[in-house]
Each structure stands twice: as structure tokens, then as C-alpha cells.
N, C-alpha and C positions, 0 to 999 in steps of 0.2 A: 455707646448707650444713647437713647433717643427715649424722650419722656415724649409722653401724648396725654392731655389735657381732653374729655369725653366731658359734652356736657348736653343736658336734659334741659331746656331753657320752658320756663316758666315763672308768669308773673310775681305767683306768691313765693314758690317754692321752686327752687333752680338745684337740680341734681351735678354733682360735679362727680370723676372719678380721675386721677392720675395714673396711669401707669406707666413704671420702665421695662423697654424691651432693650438689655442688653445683647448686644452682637453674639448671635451662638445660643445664649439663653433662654431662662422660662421668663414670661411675663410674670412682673412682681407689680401688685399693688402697694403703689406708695404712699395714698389718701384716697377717703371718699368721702361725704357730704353732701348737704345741702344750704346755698343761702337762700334764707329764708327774706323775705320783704315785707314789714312791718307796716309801713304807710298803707292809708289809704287814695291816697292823692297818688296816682301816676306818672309824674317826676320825679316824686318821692321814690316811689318803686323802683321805675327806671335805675337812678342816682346809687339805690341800695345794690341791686344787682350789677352794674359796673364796678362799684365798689370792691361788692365781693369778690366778684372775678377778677380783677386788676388783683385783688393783696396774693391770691391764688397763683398766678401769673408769677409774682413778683417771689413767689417764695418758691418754686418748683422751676420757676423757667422752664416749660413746655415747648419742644421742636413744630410741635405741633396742634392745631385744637381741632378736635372732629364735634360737631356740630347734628344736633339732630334736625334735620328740616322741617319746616310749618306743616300740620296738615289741618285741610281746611275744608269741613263739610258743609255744604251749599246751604244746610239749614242757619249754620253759624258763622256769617261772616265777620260777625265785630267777634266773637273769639281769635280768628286769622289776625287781625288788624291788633288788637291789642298785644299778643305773641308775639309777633312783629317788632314790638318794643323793646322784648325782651332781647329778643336774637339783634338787633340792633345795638345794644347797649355791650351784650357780647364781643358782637363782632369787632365794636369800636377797642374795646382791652385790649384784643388781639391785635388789633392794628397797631395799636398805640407802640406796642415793642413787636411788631412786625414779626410776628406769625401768623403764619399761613392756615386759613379756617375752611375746613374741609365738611362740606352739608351731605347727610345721607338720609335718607326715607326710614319711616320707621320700620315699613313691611321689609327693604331690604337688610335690613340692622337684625329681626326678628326673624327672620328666615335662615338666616349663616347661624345664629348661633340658637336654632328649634328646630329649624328645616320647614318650619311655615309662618309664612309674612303675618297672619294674625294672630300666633301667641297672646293668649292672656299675660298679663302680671307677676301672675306667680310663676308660672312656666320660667318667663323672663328672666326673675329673681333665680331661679334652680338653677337655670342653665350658669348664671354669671358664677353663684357658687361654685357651682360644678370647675367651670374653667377656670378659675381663680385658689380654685381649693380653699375655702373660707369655710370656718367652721359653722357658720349660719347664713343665712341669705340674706341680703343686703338690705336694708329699712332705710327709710321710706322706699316704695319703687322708683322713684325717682332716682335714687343712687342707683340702681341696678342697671336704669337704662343710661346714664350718664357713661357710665364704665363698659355697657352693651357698643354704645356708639364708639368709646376708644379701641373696646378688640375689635368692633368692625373696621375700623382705619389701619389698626396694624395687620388685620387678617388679610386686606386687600393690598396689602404691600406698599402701602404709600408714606410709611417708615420715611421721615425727613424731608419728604418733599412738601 
């Protein structure tokens, strides 16, 4: 059995999804969520989100974390640079009990599970249902793509590495 930890990184609002891929098995969702970051001070933030993801870590023990990567349009750099914190504060949970944090694009994330890299939201949301068999689509979208980013990691076969 191999759990993968799928998460959506954002300041306010951080999308998490668990799933286990038992040997043989269907993917079972085991949790999905959001920590949410209350502060308005940006340490604060930071601090919240490590938090979250550390107690998440610590209650799932994940083989794995798939990671959505930064994207960053040239109109908005200080959006890139503050996201940046998030996925840091991440990364560091990860580190901390030493798993391995695997980054994917959103377009390649979006395209395996639509068959095109710029899916809207809701699409996003159907498909996760879809593949999950949930009897509604996942709220906020944030969860959807937290859990999009974990069947992309097990979809590409990097199952425990």
C-alpha cells in the first residue's frame, strides 16, 4: 500500500487530497481539505501552512507528496514570489520526515486527467469525481486539484519513489 499526499499550495487557502493505491487495487480516497491561513502577516501564513501540512503528514504518513508547481505570469511576479512561500513551507514538512516531493505543471496535471492542459475548474472538479467515484465534486477547487496532482503522480507511476 502506498499513500500519496496531492497538494494545491496557496497562501490563503491550501488544497490537500490523500490517496491509497493499494497493490492490485482501486485508488481510495482517504481525506481531502483545505488549510486554510488566517493571518494577515506572512510568517504568520507561512507558520499556518507548515502547521497544517506537518499535522497531515503526521497522521497519514504519506510515501509520497506530489506537489503542484508555481506558475508564474510575467504580469504577476510578486504572485510567483509569494507562492513561493507556500511551496516552501511545504516542502520543508516533507523534508522534515523525509519524503520525497514530486512538482508537476498544472497544464500536465490538467491534461492526463481532461486530455487538455487548460481545463477550467469545474471540468477539473468532474473529472476528480469522475475518477474517484464521489458522489459530488469536490469543494473548494482547491481540493479537486490537490487530489488531481496525487492521481497525476500515481498515474505516472512514481508510486514510492
Amino acid at each position: 500500500m502506498t499513500v500519496i499526499l496531492g497538494i494545491d499550495p496557496g497562501l490563503n487557502t491550501t488544497g490537500y487530497g490523500v490517496i491509497e493505491t493499494p497493490v492490485g487495487g482501486k485508488v481510495r480516497l482517504l481525506e481531502a481539505g483545505v488549510v486554510r491561513s488566517q493571518s494577515d502577516m506572512l510568517p504568520h501564513k507561512i507558520r499556518e501552512i507548515f502547521d497544517g501540512v506537518r499535522e497531515i503528514i503526521t497522521t497519514f504518513a504519506p510515501n509520497a507528496v506530489a506537489l503542484e508547481e508555481l506558475y508564474s505570469h510575467y504580469d504577476r511576479p510578486r504572485t510567483a514570489i509569494l507562492m513561493g512561500h507556500a511551496r516552501g513551507a511545504i516542502c520543508l514538512a516533507a523534508a522534515q520526515s523525509d519524503i520525497p516531493v514530486h512538482p508537476y505543471a498544472a497544464t500536465k496535471i490538467k491534461k492526463l486527467l481532461t486530455g487538455s492542459g487548460h481545463a477550467p475548474k469545474d471540468q477539473m472538479q468532474r473529472a476528480i469525481q469522475h475518477e474517484l467515484q464521489l458522489p459530488r465534486t469536490p469543494e473548494p477547487p482547491d481540493v479537486a486539484d490537490a487530489l488531481a496532482v496525487a492521481l497525476c503522480h500515481f498515474y505516472h507511476g512514481k508510486v514510492g519513489s
